[in-house]
N, C-alpha and C positions, 0 to 999 in steps of 0.2 A: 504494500500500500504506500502511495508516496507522502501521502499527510502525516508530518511527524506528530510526535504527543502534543507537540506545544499551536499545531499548525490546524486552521479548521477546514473542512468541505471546501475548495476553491475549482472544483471544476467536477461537473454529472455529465455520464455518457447514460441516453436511453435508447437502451436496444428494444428496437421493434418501433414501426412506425405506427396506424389505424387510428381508431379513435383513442386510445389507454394512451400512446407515444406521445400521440397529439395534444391529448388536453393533461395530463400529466406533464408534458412540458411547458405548458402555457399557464398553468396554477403554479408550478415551481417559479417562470418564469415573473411571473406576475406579483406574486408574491415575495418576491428579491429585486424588484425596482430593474431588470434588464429592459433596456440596454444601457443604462446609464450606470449598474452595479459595475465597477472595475476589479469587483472582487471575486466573483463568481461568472462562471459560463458552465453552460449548457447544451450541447448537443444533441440530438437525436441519430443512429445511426440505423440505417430500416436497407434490408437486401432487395434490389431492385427484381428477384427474382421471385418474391415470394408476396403473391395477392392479401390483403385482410380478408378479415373475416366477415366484418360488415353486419354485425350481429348488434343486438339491443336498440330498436330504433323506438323506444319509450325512456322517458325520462322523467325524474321525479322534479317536486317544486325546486330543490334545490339550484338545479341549474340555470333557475334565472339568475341567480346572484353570481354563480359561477361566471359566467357568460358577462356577467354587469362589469366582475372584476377583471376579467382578459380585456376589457376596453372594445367590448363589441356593442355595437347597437343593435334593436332585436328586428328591425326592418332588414338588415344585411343578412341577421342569421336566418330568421325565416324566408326569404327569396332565397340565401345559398343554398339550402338545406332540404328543400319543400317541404318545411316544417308548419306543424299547425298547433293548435293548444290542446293538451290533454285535461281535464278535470278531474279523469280517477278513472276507477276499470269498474265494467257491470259484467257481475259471472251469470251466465245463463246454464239453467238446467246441472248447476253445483248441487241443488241441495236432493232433489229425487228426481229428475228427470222429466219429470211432469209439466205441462200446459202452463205456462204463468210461472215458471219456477224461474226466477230474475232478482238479484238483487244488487245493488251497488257500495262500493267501497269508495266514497268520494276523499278528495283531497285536505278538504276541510273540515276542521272539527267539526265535530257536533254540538249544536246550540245548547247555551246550558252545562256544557262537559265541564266548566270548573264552578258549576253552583248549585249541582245537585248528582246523584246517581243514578243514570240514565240508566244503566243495565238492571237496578235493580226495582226501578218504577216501572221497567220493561216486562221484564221476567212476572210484578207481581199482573201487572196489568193484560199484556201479552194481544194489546189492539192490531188492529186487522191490517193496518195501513203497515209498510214497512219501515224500519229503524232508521234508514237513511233517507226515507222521504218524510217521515217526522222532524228527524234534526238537521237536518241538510238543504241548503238550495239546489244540489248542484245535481241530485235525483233528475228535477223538471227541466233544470239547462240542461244538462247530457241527453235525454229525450227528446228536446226537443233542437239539439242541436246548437245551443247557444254558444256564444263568444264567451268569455271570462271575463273580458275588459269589456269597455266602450274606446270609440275613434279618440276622444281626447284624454284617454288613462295614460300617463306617462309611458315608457318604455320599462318592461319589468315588474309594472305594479300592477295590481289585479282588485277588481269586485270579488272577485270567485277566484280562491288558488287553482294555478293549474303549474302544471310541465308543457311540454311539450311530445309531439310525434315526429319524428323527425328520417331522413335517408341519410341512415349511418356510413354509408361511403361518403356525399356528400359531404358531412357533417367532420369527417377524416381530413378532407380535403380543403375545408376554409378553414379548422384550425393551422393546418401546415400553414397556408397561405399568413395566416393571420401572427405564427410563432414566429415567419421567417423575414417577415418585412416588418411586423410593429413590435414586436415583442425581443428580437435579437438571439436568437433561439438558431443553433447553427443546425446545418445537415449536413450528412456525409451518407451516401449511394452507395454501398457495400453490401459483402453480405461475410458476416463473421465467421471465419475456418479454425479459429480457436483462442482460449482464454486462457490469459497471463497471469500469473499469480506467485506471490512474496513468500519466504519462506512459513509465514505464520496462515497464509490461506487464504490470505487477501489480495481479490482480482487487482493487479495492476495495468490490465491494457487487455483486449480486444485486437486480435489480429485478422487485419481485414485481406479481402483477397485481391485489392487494389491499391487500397491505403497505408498495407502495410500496418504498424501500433500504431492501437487509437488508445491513447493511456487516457485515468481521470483516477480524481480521486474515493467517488460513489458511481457505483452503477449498478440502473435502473433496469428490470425484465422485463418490457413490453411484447417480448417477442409469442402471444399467444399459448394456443395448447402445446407447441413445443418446449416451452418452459426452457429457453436454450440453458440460461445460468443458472436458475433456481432450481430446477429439475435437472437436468444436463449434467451441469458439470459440477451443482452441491450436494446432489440426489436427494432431496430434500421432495417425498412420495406426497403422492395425494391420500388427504383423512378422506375413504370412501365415502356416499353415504347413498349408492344404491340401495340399502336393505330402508331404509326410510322414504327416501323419494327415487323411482324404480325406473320414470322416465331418463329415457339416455338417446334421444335422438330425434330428430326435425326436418322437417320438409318444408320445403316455402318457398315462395311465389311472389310477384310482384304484380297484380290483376290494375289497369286501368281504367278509371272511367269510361264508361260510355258517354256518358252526359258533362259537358264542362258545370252544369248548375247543379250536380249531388252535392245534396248535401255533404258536409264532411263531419263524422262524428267526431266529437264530443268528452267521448271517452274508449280506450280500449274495449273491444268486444271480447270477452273469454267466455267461448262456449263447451261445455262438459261433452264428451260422444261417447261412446261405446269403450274403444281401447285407447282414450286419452282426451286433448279439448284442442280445441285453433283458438289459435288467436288473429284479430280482426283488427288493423292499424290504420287509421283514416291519414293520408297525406294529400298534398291539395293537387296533384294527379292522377291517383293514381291508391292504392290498397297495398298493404304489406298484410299478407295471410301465412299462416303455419299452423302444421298438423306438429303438438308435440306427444311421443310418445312412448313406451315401453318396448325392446326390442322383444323381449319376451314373452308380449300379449301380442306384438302385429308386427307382420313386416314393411318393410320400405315398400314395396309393393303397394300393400292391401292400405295405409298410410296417403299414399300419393291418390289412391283412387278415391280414398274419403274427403280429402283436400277437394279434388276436384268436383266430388258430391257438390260438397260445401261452396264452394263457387257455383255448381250450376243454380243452387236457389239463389245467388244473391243479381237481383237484377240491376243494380246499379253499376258492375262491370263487366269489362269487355272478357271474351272467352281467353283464356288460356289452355297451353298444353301440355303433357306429360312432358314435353321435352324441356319448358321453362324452368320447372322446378327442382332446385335444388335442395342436396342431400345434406345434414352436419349430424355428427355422430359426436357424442361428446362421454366423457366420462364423471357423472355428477359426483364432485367432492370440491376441497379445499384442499392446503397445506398449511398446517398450522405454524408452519418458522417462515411465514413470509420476507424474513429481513434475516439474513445470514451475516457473517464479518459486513463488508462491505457492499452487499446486495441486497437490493427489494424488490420483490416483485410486488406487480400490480396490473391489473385487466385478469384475464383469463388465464395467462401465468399463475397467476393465485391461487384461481379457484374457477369454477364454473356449475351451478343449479340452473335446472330448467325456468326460462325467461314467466314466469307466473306472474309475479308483482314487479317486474321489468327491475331490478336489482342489479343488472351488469355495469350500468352505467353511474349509478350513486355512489358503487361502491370501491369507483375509479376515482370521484371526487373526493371521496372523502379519504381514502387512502395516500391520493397526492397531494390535499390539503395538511392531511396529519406528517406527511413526511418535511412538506416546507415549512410545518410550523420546527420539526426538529433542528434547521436550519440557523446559524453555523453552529457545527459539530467537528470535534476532533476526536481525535481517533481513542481516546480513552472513555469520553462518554457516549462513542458508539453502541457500546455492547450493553446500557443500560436502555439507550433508544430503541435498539434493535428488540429486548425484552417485554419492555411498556410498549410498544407496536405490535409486534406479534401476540401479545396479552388480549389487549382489544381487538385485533381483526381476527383469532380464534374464536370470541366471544363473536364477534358482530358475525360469521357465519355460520356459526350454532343459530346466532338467532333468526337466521333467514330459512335455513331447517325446517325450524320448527314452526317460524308462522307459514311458511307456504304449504306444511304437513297438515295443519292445520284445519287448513280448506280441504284437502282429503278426508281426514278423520271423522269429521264432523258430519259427514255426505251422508246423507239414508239411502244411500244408491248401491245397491246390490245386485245387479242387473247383469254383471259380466264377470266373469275373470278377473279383469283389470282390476275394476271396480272394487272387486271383492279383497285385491291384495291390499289396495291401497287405503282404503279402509281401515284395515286391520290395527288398532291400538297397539298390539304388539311392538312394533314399530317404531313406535312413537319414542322420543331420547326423554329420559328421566326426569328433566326439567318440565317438558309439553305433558308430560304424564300426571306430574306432579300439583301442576297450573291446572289442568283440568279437574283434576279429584278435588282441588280447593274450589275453583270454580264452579263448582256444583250445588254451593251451599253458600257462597260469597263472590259479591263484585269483583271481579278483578282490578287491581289496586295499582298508582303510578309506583309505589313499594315494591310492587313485583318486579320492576325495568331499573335495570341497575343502571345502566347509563343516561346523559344527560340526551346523546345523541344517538338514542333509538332509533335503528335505521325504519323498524319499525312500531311506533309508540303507541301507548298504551290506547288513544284512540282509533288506531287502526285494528286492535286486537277486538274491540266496540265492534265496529262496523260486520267484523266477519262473525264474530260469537252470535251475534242478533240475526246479520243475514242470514244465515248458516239454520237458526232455528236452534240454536242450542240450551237445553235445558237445565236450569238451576233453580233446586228448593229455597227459595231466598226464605227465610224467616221473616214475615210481615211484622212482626212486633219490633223487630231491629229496626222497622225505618217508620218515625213518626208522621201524622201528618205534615209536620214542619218543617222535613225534609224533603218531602213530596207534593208538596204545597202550587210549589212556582211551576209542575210542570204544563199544566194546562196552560200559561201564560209563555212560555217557551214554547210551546207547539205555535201555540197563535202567534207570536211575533214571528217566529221562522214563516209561516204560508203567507202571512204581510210581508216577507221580505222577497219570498221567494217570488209572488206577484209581479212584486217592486223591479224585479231581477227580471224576468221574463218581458215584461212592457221596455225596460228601459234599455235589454242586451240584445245591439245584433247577432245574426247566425255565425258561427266560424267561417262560412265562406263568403258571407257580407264584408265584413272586418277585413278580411285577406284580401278584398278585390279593390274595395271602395279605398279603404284607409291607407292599407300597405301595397296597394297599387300593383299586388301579385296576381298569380294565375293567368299569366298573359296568353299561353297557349301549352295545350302539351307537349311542345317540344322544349319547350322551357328549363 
């Protein structure tokens, strides 16, 4: 390693370019004042020979501020990107598979969530209407397709939180643009034939097959499921966690509008089938669809032809063919030592779970953010960083685990195979198991969530326990009138707001045409 004891971080090489390379160098970058820092540089080194992956085209609310701090504006990022706004996902036919069986996980608290207990006025009450269209506005905008903003909402600021949906090539490609001309963010065209390292085990250089040593003092593993340094060359294995969550593989498409005037939803579509669910991505050309599923209950085959099912009902696009869609086979797990001597990894390097609550992409921010906050480091309190890092991003993938098991577990769907494994409580890690048996007789509690930044918090855990129809003997004598007082006055301000919401918010594709002047033509 060239950083003496006394000497801190003065130079990051990150191998692998795609979206992880790209905005992992743009939060590092962003966050250390380059190109005006004369103390740090940053590279990006990505093999000309090797495509991305192009995976995660949902994102959570986070990256508006992400995006705010790269110095981007969001008219540039949605025109580069064909991005649109997301509000939250609605699961169809999760809970039994039955006519009417919908419900949604929006982005936004639930009204009320810090001034009374929703789950348990739920549970004693147990009304007809759903838990997210009781506490939520964004039930009726996602149905009905609404904006989140209005024309004159700042850039980034929201009526309605949302994310965005976004084309993660694209989305790869204006961050490069954006690291290597505003931000001072270098590249180098290679592709790495092997890794140099100090008697003690610390990478000193990256030998390229052009370049020659690309030495630095930190480097970063962007390089995908080949995990070249973290896996490769520190053997640092994937924490399985097939016997939990079973799906290991995806099919997907890119379907176009027929109509330039479709609507453009709102929110991810996740619907439940037979041997697994698609998911349903509105971008402002065009559809991102996927069959994710278990190799073990279906094959790539039988997979692509449910896909294609699934598109023949949807009449808003144009036909696609068996030949468009592509295959990805993954191995769902994590690695718990994400940060060895001198190495981190981050993106799919990491880790990789099936795209359910769209996870790939927060859990790049927030991994790149937590690394430039360690920033300057030398070389003696790397090994305590590298510990408190790895601490939290084992934890932060346990808990993506367990809430996306979650949504399985709870399913009254017994109908297949599939169905029947994934179900199975057995399964479930000690923690989820544990949460439940309490939850059965008590609220689930912010107590329960050890961190401040829940990737998914405690009112996310709300939305799915209620959607879901999950049953708990709340004891009615535990909760007095006086705590259940306000919620009839919480219902009624929420459907005053939500009115309020609906009269005063255009469509997603009103906003994108009128305001941000997008959607000029599909070729676009």
């Amino acid at each position: 390693m060239s950083v003496t004891a006394a000497q801190s971080v003065r130079s990051i090489v990150i191998l692998g370019g795609g979206a992880a390379g790209w905005l992992t160098a743009g939060i590092l970058a962003a966050e250390h004042n380059l190109p005006d820092n004369p103390n740090l540089t940053i590279t990006v080194v990505e093999s000309p020979d090797i495509s991305i992956l192009g995976v995660g085209e949902g994102t959570w609310p986070t990256m508006r501020d992400t995006l705010r701090k790269l110095g981007l504006n969001e008219k540039t990022f949605l025109k580069r990107c064909d991005a649109s706004f997301k509000q939250g996902t609605c699961f169809n036919g999760w809970v039994n598979g039955q006519p009417g069986d919908r419900y949604y996980h929006p982005f936004s608290l639930p009204a009320g969530f810090f001034d009374t207990d929703l789950f348990a006025w739920w549970q004693l009450h147990r009304p007809a209407q759903p838990f997210a269209a009781l506490f939520s506005t964004q039930t009726q905008l996602c149905e009905q397709h609404k904006a989140p903003k209005q024309p004159q909402t700042p850039d980034f600021a929201a009526v309605a939180n949302y994310g965005y949906h976004l084309d993660a090539n694209k989305f790869a490609e204006m961050l490069r643009e954006h690291c290597l001309t505003q931000l001072g963010v270098g590249h180098i065209l290679d592709h790495c034939d092997e890794v140099l390292t100090d008697n003690e085990g610390y990478i000193t250089a990256l030998s390229g097959r052009q370049q020659g040593q690309i030495a630095a003092d930190l480097f970063v593993d962007c390089s995908g499921f080949a995990a070249r340094l973290i896996g490769q060359h520190y053997g640092e294995i994937l924490t399985p966690v097939g016997h939990t969550l079973m799906n290991d593989t995806a099919v997907a498409v890119q379907a176009p509008y027929k109509d330039e005037h479709t609507p453009i939803a709102s929110a991810t579509h996740s619907t439940a089938d037979e041997a697994g669910w698609i998911w349903d991505i509105g971008l402002q050309h065009r559809k991102g669809v996927g069959y994710v599923f278990s190799s073990a209950f279906c094959s790539e085959q039988e997979a692509k032809q449910r896909l294609l099912n699934y598109l023949a009902n949807d009449s808003s696009t144009s036909r696609v063919s068996e030949e468009q869609i592509r295959t990805i086979q993954f191995t769902p797990g994590y690695r718990k030592h994400l940060w060895v001597k001198n190495c981190v990894a981050i993106g799919t390097s990491a880790g990789f779970i099936e795209p359910l609550e769209a996870s790939a992409l927060v859990m790049i921010e927030l991994s790149a953010t937590m690394l430039a906050r360690q920033l300057p480091l030398t070389q003696p309190a790397m090994h305590g960083a590298a510990r408190h890092f790895n601490t939290v991003f084992s934890q932060r993938w346990q808990r993506i685990v367990d809430f996306l098991k979650l949504h399985y577990v709870l399913s009254q769907r017994r109908d297949t195979p599939y169905w029947r494994a994934m179900t199975d409580q057995a399964a479930c890690s000690e923690q989820l198991a544990d949460w439940l048996q309490q939850w059965a007789t008590r609220s689930p509690s912010l107590s329960d969530f050890m961190f401040s930044e829940e990737i998914f918090p405690h009112a996310s855990y709300l939305y799915i326990l209620c959607g879901m129809g999950f049953p708990s003997d709340i004891d009615p004598m535990r909760y007095t009138p006086y705590k259940m007082a306000d919620v009839s006055k919480i219902i009624e301000k929420n459907q005053q707001l939500t009115r309020q919401h609906l009269q005063g918010l255009p469509a997603n594709r009103e906003l994108l045409q009128s305001t941000f002047g997008l959607i000029v033509n599909h070729a676009s």
